[in-house]
Every structure is written in C-alpha cells, then in structure tokens.
N, CA, C and O atoms as a GROMACS GRO file, in nm:
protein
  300
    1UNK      N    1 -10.700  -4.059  18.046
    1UNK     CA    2 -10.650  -4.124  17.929
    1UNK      C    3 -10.572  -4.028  17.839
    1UNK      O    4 -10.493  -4.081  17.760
    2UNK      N    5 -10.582  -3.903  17.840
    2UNK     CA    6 -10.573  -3.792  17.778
    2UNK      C    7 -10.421  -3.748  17.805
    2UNK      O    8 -10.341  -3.709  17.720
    3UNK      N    9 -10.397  -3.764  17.956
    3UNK     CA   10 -10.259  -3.763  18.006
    3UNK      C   11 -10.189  -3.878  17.985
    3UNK      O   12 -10.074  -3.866  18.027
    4UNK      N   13 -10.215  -4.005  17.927
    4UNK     CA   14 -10.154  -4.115  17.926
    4UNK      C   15 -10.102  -4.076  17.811
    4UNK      O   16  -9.984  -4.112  17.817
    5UNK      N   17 -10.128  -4.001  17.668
    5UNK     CA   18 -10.109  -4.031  17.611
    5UNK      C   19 -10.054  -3.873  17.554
    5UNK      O   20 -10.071  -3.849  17.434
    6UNK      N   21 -10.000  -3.785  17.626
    6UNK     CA   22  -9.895  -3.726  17.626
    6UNK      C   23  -9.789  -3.774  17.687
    6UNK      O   24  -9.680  -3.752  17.635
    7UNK      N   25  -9.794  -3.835  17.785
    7UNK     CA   26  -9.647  -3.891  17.822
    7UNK      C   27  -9.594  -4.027  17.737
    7UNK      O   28  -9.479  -4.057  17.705
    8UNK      N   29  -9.694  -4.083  17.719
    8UNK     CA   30  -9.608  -4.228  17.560
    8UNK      C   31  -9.577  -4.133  17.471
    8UNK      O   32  -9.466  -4.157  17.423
    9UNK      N   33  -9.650  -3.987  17.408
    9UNK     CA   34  -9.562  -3.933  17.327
    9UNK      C   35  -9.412  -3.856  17.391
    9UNK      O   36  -9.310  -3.845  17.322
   10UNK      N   37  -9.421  -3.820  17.502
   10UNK     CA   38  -9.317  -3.778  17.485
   10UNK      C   39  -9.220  -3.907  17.534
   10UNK      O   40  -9.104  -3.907  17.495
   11UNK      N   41  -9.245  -3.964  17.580
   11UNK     CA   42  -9.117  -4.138  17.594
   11UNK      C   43  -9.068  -4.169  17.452
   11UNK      O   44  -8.951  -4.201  17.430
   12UNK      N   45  -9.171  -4.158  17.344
   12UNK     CA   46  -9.129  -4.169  17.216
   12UNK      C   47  -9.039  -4.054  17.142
   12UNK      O   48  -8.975  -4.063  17.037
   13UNK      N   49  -9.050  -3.977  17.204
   13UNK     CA   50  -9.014  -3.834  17.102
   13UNK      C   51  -8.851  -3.823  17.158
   13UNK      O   52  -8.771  -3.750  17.098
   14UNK      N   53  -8.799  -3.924  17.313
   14UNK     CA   54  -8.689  -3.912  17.400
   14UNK      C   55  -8.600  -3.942  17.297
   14UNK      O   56  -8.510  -3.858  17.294
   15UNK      N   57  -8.581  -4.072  17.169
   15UNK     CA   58  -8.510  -4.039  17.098
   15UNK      C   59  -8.465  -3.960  17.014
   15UNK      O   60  -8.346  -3.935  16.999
   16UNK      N   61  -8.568  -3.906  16.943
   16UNK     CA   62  -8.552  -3.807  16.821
   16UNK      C   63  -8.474  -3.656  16.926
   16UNK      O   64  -8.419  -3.573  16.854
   17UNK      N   65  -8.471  -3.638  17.019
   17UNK     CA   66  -8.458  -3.528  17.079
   17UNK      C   67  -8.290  -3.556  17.118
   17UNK      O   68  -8.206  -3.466  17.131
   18UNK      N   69  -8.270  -3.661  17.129
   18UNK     CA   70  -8.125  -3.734  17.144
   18UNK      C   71  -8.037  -3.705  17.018
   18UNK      O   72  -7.929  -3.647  17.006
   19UNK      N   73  -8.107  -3.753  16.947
   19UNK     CA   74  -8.019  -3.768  16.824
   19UNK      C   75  -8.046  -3.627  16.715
   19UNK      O   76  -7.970  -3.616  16.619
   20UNK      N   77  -8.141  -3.535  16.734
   20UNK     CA   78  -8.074  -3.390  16.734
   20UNK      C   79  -8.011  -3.311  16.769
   20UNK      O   80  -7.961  -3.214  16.713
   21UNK      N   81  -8.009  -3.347  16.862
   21UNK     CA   82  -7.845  -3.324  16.934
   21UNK      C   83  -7.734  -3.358  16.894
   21UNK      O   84  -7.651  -3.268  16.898
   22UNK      N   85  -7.699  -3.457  16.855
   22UNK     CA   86  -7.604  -3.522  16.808
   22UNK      C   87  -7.613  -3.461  16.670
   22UNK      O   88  -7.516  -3.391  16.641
   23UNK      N   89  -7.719  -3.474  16.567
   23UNK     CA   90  -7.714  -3.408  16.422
   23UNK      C   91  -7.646  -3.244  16.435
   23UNK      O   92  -7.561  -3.200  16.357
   24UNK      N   93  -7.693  -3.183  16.530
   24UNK     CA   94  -7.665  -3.021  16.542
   24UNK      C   95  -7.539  -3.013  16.599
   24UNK      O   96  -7.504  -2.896  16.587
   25UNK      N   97  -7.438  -3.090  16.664
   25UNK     CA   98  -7.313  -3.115  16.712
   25UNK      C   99  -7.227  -3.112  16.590
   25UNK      O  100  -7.143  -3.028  16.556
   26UNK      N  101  -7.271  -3.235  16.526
   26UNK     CA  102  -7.259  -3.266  16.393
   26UNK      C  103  -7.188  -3.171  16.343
   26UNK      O  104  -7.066  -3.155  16.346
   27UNK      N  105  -7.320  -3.070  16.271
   27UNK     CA  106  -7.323  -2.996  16.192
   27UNK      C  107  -7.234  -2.816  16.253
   27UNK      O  108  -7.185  -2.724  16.188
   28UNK      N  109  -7.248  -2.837  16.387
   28UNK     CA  110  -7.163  -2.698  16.459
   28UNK      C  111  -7.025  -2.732  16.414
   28UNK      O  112  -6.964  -2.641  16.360
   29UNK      N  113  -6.942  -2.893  16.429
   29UNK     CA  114  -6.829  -2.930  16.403
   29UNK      C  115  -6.774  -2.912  16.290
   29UNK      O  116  -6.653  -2.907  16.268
   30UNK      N  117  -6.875  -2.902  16.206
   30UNK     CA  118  -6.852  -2.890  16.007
   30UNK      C  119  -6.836  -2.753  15.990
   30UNK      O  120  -6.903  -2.716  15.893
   31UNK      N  121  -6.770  -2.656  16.046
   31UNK     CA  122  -6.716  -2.495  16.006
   31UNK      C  123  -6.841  -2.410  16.052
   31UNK      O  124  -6.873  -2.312  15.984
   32UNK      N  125  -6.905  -2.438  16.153
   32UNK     CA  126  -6.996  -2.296  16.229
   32UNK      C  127  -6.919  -2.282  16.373
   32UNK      O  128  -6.942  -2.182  16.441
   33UNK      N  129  -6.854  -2.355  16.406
   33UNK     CA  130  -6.771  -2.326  16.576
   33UNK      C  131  -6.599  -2.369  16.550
   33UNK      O  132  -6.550  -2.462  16.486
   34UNK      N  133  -6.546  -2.276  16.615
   34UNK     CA  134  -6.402  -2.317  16.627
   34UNK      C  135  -6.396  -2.420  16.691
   34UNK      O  136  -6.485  -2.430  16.776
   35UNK      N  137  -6.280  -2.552  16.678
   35UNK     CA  138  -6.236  -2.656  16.741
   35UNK      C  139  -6.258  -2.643  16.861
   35UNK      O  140  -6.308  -2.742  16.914
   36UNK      N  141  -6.223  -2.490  16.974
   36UNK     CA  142  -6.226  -2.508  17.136
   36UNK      C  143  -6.367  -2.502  17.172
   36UNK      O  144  -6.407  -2.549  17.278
   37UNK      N  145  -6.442  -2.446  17.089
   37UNK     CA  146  -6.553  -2.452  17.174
   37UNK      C  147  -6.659  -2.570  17.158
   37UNK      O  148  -6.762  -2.576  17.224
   38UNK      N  149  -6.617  -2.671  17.054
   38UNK     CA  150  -6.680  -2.813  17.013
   38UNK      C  151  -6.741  -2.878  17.222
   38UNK      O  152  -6.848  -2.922  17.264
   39UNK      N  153  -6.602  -2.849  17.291
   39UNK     CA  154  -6.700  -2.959  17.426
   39UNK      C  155  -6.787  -2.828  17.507
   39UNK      O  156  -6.822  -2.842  17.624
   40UNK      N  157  -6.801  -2.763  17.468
   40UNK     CA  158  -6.937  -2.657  17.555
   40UNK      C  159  -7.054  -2.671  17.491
   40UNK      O  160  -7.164  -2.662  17.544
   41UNK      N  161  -7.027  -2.700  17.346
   41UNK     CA  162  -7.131  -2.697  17.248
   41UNK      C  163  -7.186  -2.868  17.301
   41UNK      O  164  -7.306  -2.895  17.309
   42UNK      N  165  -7.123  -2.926  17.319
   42UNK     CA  166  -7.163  -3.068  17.331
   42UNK      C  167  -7.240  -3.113  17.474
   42UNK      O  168  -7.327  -3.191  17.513
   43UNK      N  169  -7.143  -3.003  17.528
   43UNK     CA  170  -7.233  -2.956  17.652
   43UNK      C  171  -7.338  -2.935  17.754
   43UNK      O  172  -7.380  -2.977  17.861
   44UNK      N  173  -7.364  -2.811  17.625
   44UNK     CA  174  -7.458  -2.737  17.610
   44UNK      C  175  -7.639  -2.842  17.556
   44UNK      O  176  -7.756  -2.844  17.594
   45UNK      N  177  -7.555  -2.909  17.455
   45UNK     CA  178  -7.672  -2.943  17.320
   45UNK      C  179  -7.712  -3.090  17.437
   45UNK      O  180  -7.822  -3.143  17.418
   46UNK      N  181  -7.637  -3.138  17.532
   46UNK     CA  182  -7.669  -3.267  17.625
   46UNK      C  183  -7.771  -3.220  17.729
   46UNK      O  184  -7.870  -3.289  17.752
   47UNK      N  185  -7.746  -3.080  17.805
   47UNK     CA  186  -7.832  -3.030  17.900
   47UNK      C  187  -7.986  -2.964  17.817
   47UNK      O  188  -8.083  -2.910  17.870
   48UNK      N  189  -7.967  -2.987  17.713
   48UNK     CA  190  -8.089  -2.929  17.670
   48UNK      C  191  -8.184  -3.034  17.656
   48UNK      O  192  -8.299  -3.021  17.698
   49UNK      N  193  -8.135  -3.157  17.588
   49UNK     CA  194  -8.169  -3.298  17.576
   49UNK      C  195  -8.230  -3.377  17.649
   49UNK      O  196  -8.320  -3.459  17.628
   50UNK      N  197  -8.124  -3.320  17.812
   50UNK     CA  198  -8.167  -3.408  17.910
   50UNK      C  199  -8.314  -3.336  17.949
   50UNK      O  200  -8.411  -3.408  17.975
   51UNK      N  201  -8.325  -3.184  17.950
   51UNK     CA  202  -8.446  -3.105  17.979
   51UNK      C  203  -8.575  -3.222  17.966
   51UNK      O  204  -8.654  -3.271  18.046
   52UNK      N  205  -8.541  -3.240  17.782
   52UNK     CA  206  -8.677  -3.345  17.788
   52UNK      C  207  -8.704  -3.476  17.870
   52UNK      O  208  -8.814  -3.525  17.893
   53UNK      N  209  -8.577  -3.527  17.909
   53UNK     CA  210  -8.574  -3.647  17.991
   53UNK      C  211  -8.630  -3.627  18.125
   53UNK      O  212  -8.706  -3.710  18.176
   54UNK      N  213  -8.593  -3.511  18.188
   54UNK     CA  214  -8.654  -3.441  18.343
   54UNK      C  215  -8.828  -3.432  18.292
   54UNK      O  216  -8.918  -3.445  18.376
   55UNK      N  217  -8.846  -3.419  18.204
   55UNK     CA  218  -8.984  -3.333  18.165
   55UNK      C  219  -9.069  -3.499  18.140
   55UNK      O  220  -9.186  -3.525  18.167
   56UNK      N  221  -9.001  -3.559  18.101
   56UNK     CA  222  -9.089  -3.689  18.105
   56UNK      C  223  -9.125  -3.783  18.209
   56UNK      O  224  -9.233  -3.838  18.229
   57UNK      N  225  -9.001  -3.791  18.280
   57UNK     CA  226  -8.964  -3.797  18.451
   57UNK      C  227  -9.065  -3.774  18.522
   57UNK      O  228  -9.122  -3.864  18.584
   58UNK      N  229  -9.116  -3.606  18.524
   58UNK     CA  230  -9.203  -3.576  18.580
   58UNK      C  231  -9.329  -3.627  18.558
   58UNK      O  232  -9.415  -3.654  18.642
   59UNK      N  233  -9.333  -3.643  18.399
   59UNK     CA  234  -9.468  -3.639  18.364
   59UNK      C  235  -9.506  -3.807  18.389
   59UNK      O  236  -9.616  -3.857  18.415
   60UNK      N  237  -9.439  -3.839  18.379
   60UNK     CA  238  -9.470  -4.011  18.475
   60UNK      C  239  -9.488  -4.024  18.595
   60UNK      O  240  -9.583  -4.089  18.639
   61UNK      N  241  -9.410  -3.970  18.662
   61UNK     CA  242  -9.448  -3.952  18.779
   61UNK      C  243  -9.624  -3.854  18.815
   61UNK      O  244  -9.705  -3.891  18.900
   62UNK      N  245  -9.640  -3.750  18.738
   62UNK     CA  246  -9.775  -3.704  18.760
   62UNK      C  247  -9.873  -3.794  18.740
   62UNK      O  248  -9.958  -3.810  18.827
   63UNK      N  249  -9.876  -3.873  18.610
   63UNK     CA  250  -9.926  -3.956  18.546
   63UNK      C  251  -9.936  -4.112  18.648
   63UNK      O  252  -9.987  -4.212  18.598
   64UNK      N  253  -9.893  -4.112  18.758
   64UNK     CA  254  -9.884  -4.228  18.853
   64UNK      C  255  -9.955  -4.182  18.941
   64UNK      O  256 -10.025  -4.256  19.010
   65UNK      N  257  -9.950  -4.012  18.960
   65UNK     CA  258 -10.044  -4.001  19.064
   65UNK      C  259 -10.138  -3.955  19.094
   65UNK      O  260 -10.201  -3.933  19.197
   66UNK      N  261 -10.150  -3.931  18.946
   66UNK     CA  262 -10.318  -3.956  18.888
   66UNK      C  263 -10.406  -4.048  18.920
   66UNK      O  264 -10.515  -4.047  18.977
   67UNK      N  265 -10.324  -4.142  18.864
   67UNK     CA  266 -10.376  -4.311  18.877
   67UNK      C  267 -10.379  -4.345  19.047
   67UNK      O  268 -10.473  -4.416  19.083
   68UNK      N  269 -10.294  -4.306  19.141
   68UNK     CA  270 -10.347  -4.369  19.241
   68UNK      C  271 -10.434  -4.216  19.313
   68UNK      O  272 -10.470  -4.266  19.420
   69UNK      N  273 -10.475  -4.102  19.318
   69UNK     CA  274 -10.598  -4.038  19.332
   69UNK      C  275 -10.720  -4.131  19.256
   69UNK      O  276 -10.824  -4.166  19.312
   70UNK      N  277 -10.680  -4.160  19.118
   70UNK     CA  278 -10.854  -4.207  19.081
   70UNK      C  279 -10.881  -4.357  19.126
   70UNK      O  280 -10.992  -4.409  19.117
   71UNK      N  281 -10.755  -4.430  19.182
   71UNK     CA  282 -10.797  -4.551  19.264
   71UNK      C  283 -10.786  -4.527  19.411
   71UNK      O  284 -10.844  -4.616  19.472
   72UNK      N  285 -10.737  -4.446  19.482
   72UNK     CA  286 -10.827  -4.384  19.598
   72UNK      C  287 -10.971  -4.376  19.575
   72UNK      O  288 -11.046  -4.464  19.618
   73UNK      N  289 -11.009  -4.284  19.514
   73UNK     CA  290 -11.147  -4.266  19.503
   73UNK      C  291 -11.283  -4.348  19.461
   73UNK      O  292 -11.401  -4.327  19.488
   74UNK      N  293 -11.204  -4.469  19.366
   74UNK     CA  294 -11.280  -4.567  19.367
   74UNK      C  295 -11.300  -4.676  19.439
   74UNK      O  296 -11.372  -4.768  19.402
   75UNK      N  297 -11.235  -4.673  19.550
   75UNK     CA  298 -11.224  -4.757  19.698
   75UNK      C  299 -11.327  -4.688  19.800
   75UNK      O  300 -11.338  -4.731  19.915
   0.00000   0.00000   0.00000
C-alpha cells in the first residue's frame, strides 16, 4: 500500500514538474540566455521533465508487479 502511494504521488506531481519547466523557460527568455540558445534551453528543461515521466513509467510498472507476485502467492 506504501508503494501505491508513492506512485499516485508522483502521477500527481507529473504536472507541476511540466509546468516548471515551462515557468524556468519563461524566465531564461526574460534576459538570463541569449536568443540562440532559447531551443537547447527548451531542450534541455523537456529532457529533464520527461526524466520524471520515465520514473513514473517505471514505478507503475514495479507497482503492477508487485501486485501480481502478491496474487501469485495468494493462489
């Protein structure tokens, strides 16, 4: 139950992690990065984003096979 309920947090947290990305793009565009390097930065700030998306991915997937070990075992 303990693992169920790290992975609903992180399914929940998939937006806020989205849209800091987008805020910190934002804010690189407002005079901390020159104009050329705006699409590396955008890049960059998407592959970091997606990190959490792989990381939840997984953790559903662990979290499934959890569930069918502890219904193996109760058969």
């Amino acid at each position: 139950m303990l693992y169920l309920a790290v992975v609903l947090f992180q399914v929940i947290t998939l937006p806020v992690e989205f849209n800091a990305s987008k805020r910190a793009l934002y804010q690189l565009e407002n005079g901390i990065i020159f104009k050329d390097e705006v699409k590396a930065s955008k890049d960059v700030l998407t592959a970091a984003a997606l990190t959490y998306v792989a990381a939840t991915l997984v953790a559903i997937g662990q979290l499934l096979r959890l569930l069918s070990i502890s219904n193996r075992n109760r058969d």
